[in-house]
N, C-alpha and C positions, 0 to 999 in steps of 0.2 A: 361528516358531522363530528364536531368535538365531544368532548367526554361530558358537558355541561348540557346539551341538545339531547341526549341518549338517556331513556329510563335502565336503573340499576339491569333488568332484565334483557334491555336490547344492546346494555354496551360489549365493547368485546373485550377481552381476556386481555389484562396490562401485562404490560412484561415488570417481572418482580425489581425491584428498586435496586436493589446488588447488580443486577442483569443491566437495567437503565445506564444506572450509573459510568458500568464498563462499555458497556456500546457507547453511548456519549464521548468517551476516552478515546475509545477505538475511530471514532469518527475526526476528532481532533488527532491522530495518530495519521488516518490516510490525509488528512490535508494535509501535516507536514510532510509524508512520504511525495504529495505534489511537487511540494514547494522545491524539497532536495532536488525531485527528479529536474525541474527547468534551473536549477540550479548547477546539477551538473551539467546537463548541457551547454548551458551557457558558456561552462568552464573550457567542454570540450573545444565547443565551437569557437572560441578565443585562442587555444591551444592548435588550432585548423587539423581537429577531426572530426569530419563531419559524420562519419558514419557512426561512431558511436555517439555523436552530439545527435544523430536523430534516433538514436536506439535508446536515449534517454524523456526525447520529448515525447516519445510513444509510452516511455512508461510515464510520464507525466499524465496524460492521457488515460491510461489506464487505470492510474489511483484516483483521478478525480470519476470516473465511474465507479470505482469503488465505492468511492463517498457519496455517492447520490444513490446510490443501489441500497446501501444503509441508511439514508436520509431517508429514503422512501418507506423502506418496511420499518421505520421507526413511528413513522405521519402514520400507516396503515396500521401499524398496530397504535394508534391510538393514542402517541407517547412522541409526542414534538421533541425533537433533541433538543438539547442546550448548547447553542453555539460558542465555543471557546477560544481566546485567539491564539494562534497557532504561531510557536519560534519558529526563528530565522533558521533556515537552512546555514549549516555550518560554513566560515569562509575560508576555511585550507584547503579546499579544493585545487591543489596545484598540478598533478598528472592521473593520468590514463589509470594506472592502478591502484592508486589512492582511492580515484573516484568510485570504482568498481566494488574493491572492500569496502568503501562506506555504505554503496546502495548494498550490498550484501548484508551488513551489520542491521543496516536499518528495516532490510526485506528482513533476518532473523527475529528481531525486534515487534516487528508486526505476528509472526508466525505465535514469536510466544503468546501476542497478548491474544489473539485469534483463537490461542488453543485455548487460555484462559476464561475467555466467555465462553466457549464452548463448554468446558468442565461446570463452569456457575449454572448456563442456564440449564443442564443435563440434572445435575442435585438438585435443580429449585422445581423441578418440572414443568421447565419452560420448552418446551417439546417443538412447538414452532419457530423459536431462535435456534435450539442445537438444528434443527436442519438447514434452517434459511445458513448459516452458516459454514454448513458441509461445503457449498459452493466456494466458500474465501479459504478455507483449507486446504482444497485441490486449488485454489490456482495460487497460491501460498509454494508448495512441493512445486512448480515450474518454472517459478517467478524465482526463486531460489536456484535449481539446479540451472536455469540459463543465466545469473550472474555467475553461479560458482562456475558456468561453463567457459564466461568472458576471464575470467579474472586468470583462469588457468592457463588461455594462450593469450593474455597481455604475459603472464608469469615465463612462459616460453619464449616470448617471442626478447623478453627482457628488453636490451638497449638497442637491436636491430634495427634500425630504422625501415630497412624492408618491408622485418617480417611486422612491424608495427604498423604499417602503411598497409598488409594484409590482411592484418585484425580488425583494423579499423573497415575494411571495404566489406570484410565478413558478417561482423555485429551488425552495420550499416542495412544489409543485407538481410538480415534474418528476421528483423524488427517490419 
């Protein structure tokens, strides 16, 4: 039932409007991390790497669960997001390590804003968002250390064709 259906006594506990506000944010945040994600793929898959072209469709995959996972405890808590529209995934996507550090930049990018509701709803004592969000923090810290894990043997593997044809079967792989 919405907020209008509910007497003062039976509605439930809003999330504070600072709080709102930045989830909202955050919600428009993981859609772009989608969009990047089929976006590098694409690149990859044009570039004919496939395995890292499907190590990014899985994170594509992954951010739009994110977004529904926060669409939902948003509806539950009572508080309908505001849908925003969401920029274009960048179009310099032209090689393998490029694409890597951007998902990197833009996984750091989410981590900050992540910690940032985190800190909002913890002072406003929003006690049911700082935890629902314990979960986007740990997987924040994985989703990180496995690009910074790609990026480090595309960084090795440099101009090898080989060992780039290894990378590629390895990320492909792990995804």
């Amino acid at each position: 039932m919405g907020k209008n259906h509910l007497s003062a006594s039976t509605q439930l506990t809003s999330i504070p409007a600072a709080v709102l506000t930045e989830l909202n944010r955050q919600l428009t945040l993981e859609q772009y991390s989608v969009s990047c994600a089929y976006a590098m793929s694409a690149a990859l898959e044009n570039m004919q790497w496939p395995g890292m072209a499907k190590y990014w469709r899985k994170q594509a995959k992954d951010e739009q669960g994110h977004a529904k996972k926060l669409f939902k405890y948003m509806v539950d808590r009572d508080s309908p997001p505001v849908i925003e529209a969401v920029p274009a995934p960048p179009a310099m996507l032209t090689d393998p390590l490029g694409i890597f550090n951007y998902g990197l930049s833009n996984s750091k990018d989410v981590t900050v804003s992540i910690d940032k509701i985190s800190q909002l709803a913890h002072d406003a004592g929003d006690y049911a968002t700082f935890h629902f969000l314990a979960w986007y923090v740990k997987d924040q810290v994985k989703e990180e250390r496995d690009i910074l894990d790609a990026v480090a043997q595309l960084q090795h593997a440099g101009s090898d064709m080989s060992a780039l044809l290894h990378v590629d079967h390895r990320i492909g792989k792990a995804r």
